[in-house]
C-alpha positions as CSV (number, residue, x, y, z in Angstrom):
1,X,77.5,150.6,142.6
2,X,80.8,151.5,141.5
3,X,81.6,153.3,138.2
4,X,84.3,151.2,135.8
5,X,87.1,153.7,136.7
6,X,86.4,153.4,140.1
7,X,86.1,149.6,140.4
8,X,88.9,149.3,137.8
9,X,91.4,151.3,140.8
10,X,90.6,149.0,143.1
11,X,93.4,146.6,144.8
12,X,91.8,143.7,147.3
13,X,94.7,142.5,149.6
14,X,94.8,139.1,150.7
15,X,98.5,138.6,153.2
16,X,100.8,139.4,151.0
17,X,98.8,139.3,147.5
18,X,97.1,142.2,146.2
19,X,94.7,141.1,143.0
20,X,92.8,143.8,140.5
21,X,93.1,144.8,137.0
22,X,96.1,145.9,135.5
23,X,96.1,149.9,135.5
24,X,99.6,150.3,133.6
25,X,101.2,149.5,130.2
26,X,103.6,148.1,132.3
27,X,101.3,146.2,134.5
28,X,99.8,144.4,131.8
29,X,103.4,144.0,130.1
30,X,104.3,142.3,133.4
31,X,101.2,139.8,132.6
32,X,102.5,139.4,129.3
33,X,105.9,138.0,130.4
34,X,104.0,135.8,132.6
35,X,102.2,134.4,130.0
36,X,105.2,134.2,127.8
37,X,106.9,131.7,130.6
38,X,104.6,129.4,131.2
39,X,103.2,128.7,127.7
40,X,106.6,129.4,125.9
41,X,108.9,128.4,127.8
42,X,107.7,125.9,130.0
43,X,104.5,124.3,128.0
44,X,106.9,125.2,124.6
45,X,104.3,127.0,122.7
46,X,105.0,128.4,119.4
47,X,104.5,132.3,119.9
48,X,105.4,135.0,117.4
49,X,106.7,137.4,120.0
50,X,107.5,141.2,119.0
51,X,109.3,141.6,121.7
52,X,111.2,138.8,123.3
53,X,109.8,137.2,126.1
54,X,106.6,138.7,126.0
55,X,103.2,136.9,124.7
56,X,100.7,139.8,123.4
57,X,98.6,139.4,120.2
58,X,95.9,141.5,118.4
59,X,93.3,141.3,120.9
60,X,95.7,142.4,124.0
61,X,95.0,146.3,123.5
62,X,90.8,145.5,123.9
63,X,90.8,143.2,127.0
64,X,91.3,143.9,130.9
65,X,94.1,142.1,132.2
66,X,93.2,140.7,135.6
67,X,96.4,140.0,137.7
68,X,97.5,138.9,141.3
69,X,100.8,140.3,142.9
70,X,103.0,139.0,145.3
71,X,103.6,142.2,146.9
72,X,106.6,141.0,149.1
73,X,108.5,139.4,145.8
74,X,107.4,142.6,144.1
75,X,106.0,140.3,141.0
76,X,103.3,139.4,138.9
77,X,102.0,135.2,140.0
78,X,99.2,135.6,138.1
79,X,96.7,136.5,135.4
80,X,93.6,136.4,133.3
81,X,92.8,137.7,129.9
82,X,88.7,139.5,130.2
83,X,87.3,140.9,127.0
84,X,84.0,142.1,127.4
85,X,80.9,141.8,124.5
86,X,81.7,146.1,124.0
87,X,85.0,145.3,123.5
88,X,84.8,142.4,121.2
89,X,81.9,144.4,119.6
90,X,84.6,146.8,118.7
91,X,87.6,144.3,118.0
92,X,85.2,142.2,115.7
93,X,85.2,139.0,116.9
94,X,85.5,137.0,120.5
95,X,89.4,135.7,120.7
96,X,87.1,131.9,120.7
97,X,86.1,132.5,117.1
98,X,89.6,131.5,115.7
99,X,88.8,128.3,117.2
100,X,84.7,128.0,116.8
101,X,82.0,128.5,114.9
102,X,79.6,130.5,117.9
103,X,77.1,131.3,115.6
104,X,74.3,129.2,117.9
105,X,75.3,132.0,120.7
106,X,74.6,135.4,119.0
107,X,71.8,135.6,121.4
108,X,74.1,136.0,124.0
109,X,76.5,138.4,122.7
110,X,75.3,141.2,124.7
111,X,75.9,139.9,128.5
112,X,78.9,137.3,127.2
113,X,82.5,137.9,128.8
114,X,85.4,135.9,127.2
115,X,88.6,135.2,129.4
116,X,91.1,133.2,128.9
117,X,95.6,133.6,128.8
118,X,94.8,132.5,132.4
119,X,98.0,131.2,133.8
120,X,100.2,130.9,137.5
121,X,103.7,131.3,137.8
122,X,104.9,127.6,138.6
123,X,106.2,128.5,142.7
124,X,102.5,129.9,143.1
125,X,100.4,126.7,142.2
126,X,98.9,126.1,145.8
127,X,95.3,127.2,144.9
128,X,95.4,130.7,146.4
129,X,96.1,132.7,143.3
130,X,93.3,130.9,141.6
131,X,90.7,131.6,144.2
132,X,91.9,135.3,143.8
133,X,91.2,135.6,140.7
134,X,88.2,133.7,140.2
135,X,86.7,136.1,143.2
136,X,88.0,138.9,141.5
137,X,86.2,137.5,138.0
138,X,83.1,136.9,139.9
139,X,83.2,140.5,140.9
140,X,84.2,141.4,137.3
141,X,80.7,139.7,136.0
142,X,78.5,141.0,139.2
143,X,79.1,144.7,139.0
144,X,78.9,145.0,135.1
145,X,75.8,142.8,134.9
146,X,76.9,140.4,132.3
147,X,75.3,137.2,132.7
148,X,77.7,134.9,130.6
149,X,81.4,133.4,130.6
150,X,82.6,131.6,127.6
151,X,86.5,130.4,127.2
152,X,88.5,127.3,126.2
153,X,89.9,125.1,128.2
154,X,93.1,123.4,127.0
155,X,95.2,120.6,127.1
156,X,98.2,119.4,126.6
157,X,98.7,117.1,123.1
158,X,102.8,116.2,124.6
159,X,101.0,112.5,124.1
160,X,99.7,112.9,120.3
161,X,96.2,113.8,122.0
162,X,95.4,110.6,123.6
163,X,94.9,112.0,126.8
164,X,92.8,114.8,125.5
165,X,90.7,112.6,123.4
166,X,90.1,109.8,126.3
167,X,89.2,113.2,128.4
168,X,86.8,114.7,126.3
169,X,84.9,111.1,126.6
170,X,85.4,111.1,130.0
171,X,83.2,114.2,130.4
172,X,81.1,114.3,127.8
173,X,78.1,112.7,128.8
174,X,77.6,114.9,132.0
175,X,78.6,117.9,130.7
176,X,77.4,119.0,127.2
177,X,75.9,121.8,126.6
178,X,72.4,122.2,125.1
179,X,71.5,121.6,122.0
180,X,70.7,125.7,121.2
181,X,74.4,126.9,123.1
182,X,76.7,123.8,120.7
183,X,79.8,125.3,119.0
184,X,81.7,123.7,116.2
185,X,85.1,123.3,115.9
186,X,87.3,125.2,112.8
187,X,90.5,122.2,113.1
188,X,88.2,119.9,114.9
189,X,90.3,117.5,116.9
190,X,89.7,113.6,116.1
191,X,89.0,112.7,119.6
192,X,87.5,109.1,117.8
193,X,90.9,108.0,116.7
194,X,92.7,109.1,119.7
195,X,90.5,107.4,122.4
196,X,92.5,104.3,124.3
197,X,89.9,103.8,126.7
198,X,92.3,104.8,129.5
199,X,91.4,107.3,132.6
200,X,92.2,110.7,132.1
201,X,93.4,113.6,134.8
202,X,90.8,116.0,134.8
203,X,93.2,119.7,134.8
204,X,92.8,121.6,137.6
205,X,91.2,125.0,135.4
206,X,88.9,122.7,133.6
207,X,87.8,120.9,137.2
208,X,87.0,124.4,138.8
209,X,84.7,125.5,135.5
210,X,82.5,122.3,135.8
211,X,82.3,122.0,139.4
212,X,81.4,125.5,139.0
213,X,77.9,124.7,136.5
214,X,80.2,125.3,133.2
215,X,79.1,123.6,129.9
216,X,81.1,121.5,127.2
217,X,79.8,123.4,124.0
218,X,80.7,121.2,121.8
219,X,84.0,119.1,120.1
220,X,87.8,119.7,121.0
221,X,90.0,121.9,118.7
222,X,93.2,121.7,117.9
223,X,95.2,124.2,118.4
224,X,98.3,124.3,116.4
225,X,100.4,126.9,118.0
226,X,100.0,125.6,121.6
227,X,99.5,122.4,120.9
228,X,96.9,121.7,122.6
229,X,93.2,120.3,122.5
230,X,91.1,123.3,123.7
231,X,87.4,122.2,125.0
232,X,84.8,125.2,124.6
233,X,82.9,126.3,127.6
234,X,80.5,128.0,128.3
235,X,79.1,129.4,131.9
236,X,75.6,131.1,132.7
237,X,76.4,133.1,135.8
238,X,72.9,131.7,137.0
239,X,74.2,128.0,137.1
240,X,76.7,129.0,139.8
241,X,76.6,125.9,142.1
242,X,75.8,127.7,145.6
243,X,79.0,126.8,147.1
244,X,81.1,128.4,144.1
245,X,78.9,131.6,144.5
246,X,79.1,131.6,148.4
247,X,82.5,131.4,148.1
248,X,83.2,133.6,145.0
249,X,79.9,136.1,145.4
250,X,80.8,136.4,149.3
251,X,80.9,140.5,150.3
């Protein structure tokens, strides 16, 4: 096996993407502007940006910052935010618990990875940069053992939170977690007085982590800032359907 260091050097080319972990400051600032772009600018988050155009907060400086390249554009297409249990160990606190109460997973501290600021410039929205950096993530969770992914999985309020709320209904029933991994929302969203009954769009992200053997944990926040109804997840490596970990796990 790899050390860190090693692994961390690594670039996988794919045609003209190359996808790994951000080795620079200015790697990671070019994630940053990313991120700034699509949530600022094009979903119209609120974000209290030191410097203009770019979306980093306290927990930026602990986390890996997974990104894929365009090589022949010469640009960053897209990214992921990884902090892992010795980093949030350090930092204090997963970048979840703003949202949730994850007291009912302490157990899992130890092998649980957080990601999220996962986002694909708008020309690059084909499915390709996705796939390469859910196989790099996979490979992120196999080499350093961890046996746990937790995240949110947001979306959009533009509607008031109607969609959101006939969503969470939607997927509630197959998809909750167990009683023992249940989280509980800090600005719970009321999903009762939002429901229409009408079908809801299942976002692509939030598609890929079920199909994949991901959990609801428990009732939709509302987050302020974005603006959005964030669903907590939660994903034992070991419920991997075997077509995600053929795919994903493949050598």
């Amino acid at each position: 096996m790899l050390h860190t260091q090693e692994w961390r050097a690594q670039r996988n080319y794919h045609q003209h993407y190359s996808v790994g972990l951000a080795l620079t400051g200015r790697e990671i600032e070019e994630a940053q502007r990313l991120r700034y772009r699509v949530f600022a600018d094009e979903l119209g988050a609120r974000i209290h940006a030191r410097t203009p155009g770019v979306d980093a907060d306290f927990y930026d400086p602990h986390c890996e910052h997974l990104i894929v390249r365009d090589e022949q554009m010469g640009k960053v297409v897209g990214t992921y935010r990884i902090l892992t249990p010795q980093a949030a160990h350090k930092v204090g606190s997963y970048y979840t618990e703003n949202e949730f109460d994850l007291t009912r997973l302490q157990h899992l501290r130890s092998g649980m990875v957080e990601v999220g600021r996962s986002c694909i410039h708008p020309d690059y929205r084909n499915g390709a940069v996705i796939a390469l950096l859910w196989g790099k993530l996979a490979e992120f969770m196999e080499r350093g053992g961890y046996r746990y992914l937790i995240g949110c999985a947001s979306i959009g309020m533009a509607d008031g939170g109607h969609n959101a709320a006939n969503l969470f209904v939607q997927l509630i029933d197959a998809h909750i977690a167990p009683l023992e991994y249940r989280v509980f929302a800090r600005d719970r969203l009321p999903f009762e007085r939002l429901v229409t009954g009408h079908a809801a769009e299942v976002p692509p992200l939030l598609k890929g982590y079920l199909r994949a053997g991901a959990w609801i944990c428990g009732d939709p926040a509302w987050d302020p800032d974005f603006n959005t109804a964030d669903l907590p997840l939660l994903l034992p490596m070991e419920r991997i359907s075997p077509r995600y970990a053929r795919h994903f796990l493949r050598n």
